[in-house]
N, C-alpha and C positions, 0 to 999 in steps of 0.2 A: 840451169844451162842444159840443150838436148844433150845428148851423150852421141859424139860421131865414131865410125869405126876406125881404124887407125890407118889403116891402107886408100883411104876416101872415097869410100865407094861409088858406085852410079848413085844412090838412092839422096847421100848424104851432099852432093855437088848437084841436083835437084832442087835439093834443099833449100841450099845458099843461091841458088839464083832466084827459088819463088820468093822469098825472104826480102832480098836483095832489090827485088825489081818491083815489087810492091812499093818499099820505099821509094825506090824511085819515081814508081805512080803518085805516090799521096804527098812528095813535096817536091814542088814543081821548081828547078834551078836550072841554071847554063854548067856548061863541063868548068864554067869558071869559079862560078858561085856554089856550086853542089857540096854540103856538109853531111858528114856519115859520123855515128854516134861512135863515142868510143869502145863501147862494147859488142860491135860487130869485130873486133879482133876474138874479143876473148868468145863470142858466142858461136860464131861464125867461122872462125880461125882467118878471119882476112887482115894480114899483117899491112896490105894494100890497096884502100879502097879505090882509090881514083884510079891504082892500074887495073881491077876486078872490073871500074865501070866500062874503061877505053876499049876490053875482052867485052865485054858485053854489046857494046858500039860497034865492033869491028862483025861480029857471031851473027848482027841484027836483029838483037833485042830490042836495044835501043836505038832514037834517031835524036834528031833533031829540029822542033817545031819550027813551023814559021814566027812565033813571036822567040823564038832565040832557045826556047826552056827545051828540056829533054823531055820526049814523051817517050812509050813504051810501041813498038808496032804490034801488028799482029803477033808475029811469033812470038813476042815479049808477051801478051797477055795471055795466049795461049800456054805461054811453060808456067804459069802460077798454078801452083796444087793447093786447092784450098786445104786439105787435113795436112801439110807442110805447115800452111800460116798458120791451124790450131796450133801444130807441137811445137810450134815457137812460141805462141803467146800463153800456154801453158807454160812452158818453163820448167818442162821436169826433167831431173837429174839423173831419171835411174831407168828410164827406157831411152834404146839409141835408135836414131833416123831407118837403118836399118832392121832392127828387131821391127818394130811397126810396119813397116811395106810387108816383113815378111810374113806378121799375123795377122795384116787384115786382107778379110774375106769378101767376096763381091757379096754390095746386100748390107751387109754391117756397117753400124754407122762410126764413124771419130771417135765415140762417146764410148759404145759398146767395146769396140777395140781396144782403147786406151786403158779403158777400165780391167779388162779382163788381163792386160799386161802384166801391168801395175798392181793387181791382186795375185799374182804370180809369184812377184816378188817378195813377200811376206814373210813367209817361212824361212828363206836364206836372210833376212835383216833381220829377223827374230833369232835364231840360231848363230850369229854374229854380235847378239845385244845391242844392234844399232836402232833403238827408239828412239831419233830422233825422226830417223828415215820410217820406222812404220808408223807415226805419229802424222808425218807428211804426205807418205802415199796415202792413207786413211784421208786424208782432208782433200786430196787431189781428185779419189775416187767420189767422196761426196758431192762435190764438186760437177766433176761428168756426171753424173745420176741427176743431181739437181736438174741442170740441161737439160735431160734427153727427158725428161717428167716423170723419173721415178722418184716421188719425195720421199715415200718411206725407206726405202733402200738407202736415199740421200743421208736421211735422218738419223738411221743407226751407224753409217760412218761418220758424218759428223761427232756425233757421242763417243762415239770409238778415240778419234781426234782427240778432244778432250782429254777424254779417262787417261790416256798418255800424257798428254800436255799437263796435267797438274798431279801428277801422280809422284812424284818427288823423285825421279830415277835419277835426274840430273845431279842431284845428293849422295846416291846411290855408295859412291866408289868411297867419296869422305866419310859417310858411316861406317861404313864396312870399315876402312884403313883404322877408323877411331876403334871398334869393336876389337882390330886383332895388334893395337898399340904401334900403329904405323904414324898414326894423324892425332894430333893432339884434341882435346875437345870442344878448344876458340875457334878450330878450324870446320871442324863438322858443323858446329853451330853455322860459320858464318857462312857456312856453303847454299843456306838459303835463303834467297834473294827476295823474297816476294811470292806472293799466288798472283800469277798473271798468266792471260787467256789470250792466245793469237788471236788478233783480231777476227778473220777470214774466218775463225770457228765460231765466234762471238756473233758474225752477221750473219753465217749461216744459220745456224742455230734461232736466230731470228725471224728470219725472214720463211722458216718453215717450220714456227711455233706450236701449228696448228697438227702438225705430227708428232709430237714428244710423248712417248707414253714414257713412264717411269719405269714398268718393266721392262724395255729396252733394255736400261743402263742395269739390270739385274743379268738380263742375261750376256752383256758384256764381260758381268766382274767373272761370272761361270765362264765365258768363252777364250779370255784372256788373261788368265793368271800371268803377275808380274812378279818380283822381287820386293819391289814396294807400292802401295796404293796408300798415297799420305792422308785422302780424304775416304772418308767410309762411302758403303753404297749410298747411306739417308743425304750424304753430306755431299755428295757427286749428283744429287735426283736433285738436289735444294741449289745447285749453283746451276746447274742444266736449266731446271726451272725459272732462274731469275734471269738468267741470258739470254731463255727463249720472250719473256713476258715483259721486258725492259724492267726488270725492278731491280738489277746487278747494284751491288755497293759498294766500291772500292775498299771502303773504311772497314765496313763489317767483314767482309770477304779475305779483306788483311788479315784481319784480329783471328779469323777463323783459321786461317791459312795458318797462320803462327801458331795456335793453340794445337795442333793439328802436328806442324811438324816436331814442337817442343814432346810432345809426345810421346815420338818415335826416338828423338833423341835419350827419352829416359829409359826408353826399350834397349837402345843401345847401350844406356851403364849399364841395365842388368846384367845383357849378353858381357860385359865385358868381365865385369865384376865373376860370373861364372866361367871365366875361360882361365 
């Protein structure tokens, strides 16, 4: 979901009307028949779509066709900002409508913008231990790079992606608790669920096979020291590998995953046993 500013600014009320009236370009209804999804409340903040459209009717966005439907007039096609419809269909949490009008520069494209944002943000969700969030801006910016046809760029965030997504941080707190006798040790154990890959990393990672070098993911383990890394570097190059080449195995990958985190959990009696 974009991130609006709280006082609703020009940039962010722009926003929800390119948004808003697109929709209303690409499905064609009467004031009668008109359905708005339900998550134009929560994404949009519109508590009131049909009164949003009758304002948009009245302003002369919209009219009313001769076969009955609403269509958009000029002025209506006119106010759609295409880099508004990207940062909707993007989807990302952690830049706001605002911040973006105010860092992009004439000449730069959505892609380059977005990315340069978004790489901003890094350092304060690292500093925070939020790896969920650099795990997701990493994939968002691979992502833009893919786009704009920078694939190697694309490719060492993707891997970045990754290296986070199966790195066991989400264990993290249950080790630790078990280590300093907070968390019993049925609970550390059962804290891990599975080795599973985001999809969206899995298909990137595919679909630009042809860029995977293994020292990438070498200079990743050097560039981003964690807390925990459950799979080693040979064992992150060998799953990277199979993801980009279609030969992933659930079965095997599990087994690994397991052997992998059981590991660390015996890491943890030791730590405990010497505390």
């Amino acid at each position: 979901m974009m991130q609006r500013s709280d006082n609703k600014s020009r940039d962010w009320n722009a926003y929800v009307r390119s948004v808003f009236l697109r929709y209303v370009a690409d499905h064609p209804a009467t004031f009668q028949t008109a359905y708005f999804p339900p998550f134009f409340q929560r994404e949009l903040d519109l508590s009131d779509c049909y009164g949003y459209l009758r304002r948009m009717h009245r302003q002369g966005y919209v009219k009313k066709g001769e076969n009955g439907c609403l269509n958009l007039t000029d002025r209506g096609r006119q106010a759609i900002r295409e880099d508004d419809l990207r940062l909707f269909d993007l989807a990302d949490p952690y830049v706001s409508v605002t911040e973006y009008d105010r860092k992009k520069k004439d000449g730069a494209s959505f892609e380059e913008t977005m990315a340069s944002l978004l790489l901003g943000k890094l350092p304060r969700m690292k500093e925070d231990d939020n790896f969920i969030a650099v795990r997701d801006i990493h994939l968002d910016v691979a992502a833009l790079l893919e786009r704009s046809g920078q694939a190697d760029a694309a490719m060492e965030h993707y891997l970045t992606a990754l290296y986070y997504d199966v790195s066991g941080l989400d264990c993290y707190e249950k080790l630790t608790g078990y280590v300093h006798g907070r968390v019993k040790r049925s609970a550390a154990k059962e804290a891990y669920r599975g080795l599973t890959v985001r999809p969206e990393i899995a298909d990137g990672l595919r679909r630009l096979a042809e860029h995977f070098r293994p020292e990438t993911v070498e200079a990743i383990f050097r560039a981003e020291p964690i807390a925990i890394t459950m799979l080693s570097r040979r064992d992150l190059i060998a799953l990277a590998e199979d993801l980009c080449h279609g030969t992933y195995d659930y079965n095997t990958w599990q087994n690994r995953g397991e052997k992998a985190y059981g590991k660390m959990l015996e890491q943890a009696d030791r730590f405990r046993k010497e505390k």
